[in-house]
C-alpha positions in Angstrom: 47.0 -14.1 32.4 45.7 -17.2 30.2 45.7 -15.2 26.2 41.8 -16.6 25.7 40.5 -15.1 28.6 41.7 -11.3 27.8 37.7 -10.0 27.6 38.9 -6.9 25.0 38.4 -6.8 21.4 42.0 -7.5 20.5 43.6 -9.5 17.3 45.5 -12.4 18.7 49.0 -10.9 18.7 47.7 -8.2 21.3 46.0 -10.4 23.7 47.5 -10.3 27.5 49.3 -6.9 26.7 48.6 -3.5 28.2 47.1 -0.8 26.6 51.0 1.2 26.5 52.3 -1.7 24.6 50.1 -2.4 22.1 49.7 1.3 21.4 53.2 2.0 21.1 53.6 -1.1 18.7 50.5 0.3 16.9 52.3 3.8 16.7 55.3 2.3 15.2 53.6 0.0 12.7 50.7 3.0 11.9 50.0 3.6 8.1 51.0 7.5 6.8 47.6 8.7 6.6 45.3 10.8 9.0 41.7 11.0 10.0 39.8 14.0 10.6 36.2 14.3 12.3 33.8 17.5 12.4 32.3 17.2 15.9 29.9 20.2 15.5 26.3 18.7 16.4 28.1 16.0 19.0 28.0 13.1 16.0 27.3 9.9 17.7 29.1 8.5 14.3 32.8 9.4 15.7 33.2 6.5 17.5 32.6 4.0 14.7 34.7 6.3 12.7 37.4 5.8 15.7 37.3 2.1 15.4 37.7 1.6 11.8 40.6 4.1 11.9 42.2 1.5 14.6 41.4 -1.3 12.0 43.2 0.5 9.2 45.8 1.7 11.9 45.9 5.1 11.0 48.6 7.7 12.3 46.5 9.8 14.0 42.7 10.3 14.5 41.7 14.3 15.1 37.8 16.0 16.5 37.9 18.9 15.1 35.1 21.0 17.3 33.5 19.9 20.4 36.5 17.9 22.8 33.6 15.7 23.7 32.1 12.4 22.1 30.2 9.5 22.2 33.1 6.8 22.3 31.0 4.0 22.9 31.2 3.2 19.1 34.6 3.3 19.9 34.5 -0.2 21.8 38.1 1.4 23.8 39.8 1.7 20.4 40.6 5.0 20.8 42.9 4.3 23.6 45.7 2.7 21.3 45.8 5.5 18.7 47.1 8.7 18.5 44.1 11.2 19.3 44.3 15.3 18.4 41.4 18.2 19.6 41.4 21.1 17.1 38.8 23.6 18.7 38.3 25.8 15.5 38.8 24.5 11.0 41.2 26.7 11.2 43.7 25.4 14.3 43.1 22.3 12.4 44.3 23.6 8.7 47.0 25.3 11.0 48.4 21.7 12.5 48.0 20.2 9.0 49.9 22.7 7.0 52.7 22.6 9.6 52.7 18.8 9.6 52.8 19.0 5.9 49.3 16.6 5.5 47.3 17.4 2.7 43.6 18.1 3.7 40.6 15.6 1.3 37.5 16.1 2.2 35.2 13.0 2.1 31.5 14.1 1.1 29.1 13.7 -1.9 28.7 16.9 -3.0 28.5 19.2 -6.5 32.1 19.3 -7.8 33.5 16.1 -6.0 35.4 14.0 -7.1 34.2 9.9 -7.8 36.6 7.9 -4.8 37.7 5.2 -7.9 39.1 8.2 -10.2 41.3 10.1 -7.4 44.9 9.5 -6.7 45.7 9.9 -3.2 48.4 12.4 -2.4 51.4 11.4 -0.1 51.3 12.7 3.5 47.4 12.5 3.6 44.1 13.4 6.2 41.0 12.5 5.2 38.4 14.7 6.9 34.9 13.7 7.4 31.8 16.0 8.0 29.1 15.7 10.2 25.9 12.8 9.8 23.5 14.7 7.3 25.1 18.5 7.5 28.3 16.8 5.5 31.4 18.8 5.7 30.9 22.3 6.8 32.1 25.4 3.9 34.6 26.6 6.2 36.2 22.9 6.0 35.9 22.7 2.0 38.0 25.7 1.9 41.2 23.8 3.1 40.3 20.9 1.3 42.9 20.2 -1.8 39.8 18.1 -3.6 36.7 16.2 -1.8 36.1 12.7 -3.1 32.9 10.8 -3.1 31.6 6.9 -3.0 29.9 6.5 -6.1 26.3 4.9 -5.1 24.5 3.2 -7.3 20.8 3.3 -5.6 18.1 4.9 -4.5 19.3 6.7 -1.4 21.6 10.0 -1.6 24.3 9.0 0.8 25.3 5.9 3.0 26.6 7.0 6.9 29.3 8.5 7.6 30.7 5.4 9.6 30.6 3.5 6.5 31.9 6.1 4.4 35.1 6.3 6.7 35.4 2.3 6.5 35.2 2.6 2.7 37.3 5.1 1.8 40.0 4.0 4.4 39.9 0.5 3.4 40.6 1.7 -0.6 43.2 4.3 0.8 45.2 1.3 2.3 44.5 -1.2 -0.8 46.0 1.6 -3.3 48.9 2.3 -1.1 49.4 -1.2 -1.0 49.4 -1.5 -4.3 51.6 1.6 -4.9 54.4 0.7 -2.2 54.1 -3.4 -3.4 53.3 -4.1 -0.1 51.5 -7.9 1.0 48.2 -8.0 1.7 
């Protein structure tokens, strides 16, 4: 197969190569750090969620909720990442504890706390709520602390998807930065 013909959204390195490869090189390459998704409304948000976790190269990607969603934002991403179903908050709390992830919650919200001030913990899932609802009660409960963007105009919140981008791009700069790692 000629490398500039491969029709899939793929950085050069992965062009020509099946899906098995690139996900197993992904896999041993992927950053310590989770994501988490509340699927309770069917969120058409998860799949743009999905595809900025595969551009951060996260360790695993978990729907927490409904099994089903709309993976067109996705763009196929989700096929070279590690994906987990929790049905219930509390399977999901379950698999982190045991996995020994600490749960942040991701929402702007009385009591959070601004993104720039917090200090990621080691071993980490970021969970993310649902477009307008935000996180659900039963979520903050396992949360060790939520963080939120600060935002500076007129509107309460940006979307979700862009939340997820933001706080998983300054997740990989400060462990970066942490770990002396190149850009």
């Amino acid at each position: 197969m000629n490398l500039n013909q491969d029709p899939r959204n793929l950085v050069d390195q992965y062009k020509g190569k099946a899906v098995e490869e690139i996900a197993r090189d992904m896999k041993s390459k992927a950053f310590p750090l989770h994501i988490a998704i509340e699927n309770l409304q069917h969120d058409f948000n998860i799949g743009s969620i999905v595809r900025s976790a595969n551009a951060f190269n996260v360790a695993g990607v978990h729907i927490v909720g409904k099994r089903h969603w709309n993976r067109r934002g996705a763009m196929a991403t989700e096929k070279y990442l590690q994906l987990y179903h929790h049905q219930s908050v509390e399977e999901f709390a379950e698999w982190a504890k045991l996995n020994a992830l600490t749960i942040v919650g991701v929402d702007n919200v009385e009591g959070s706390v601004p993104l720039q001030k917090y200090k990621f913990p080691d071993n980490l899932i970021l969970v993310f709520g649902q477009e307008g609802p935000g996180l659900s009660e039963e979520m903050k409960t396992f949360c060790e602390a939520v963080v939120a963007i600060e935002q500076f105009g007129s509107t309460r919140s940006v979307n979700v998807g862009v939340a997820a981008g933001i706080v998983m791009y300054e997740w990989v700069r400060t462990y970066h930065e942490v770990n002396k790692l190149p850009t």
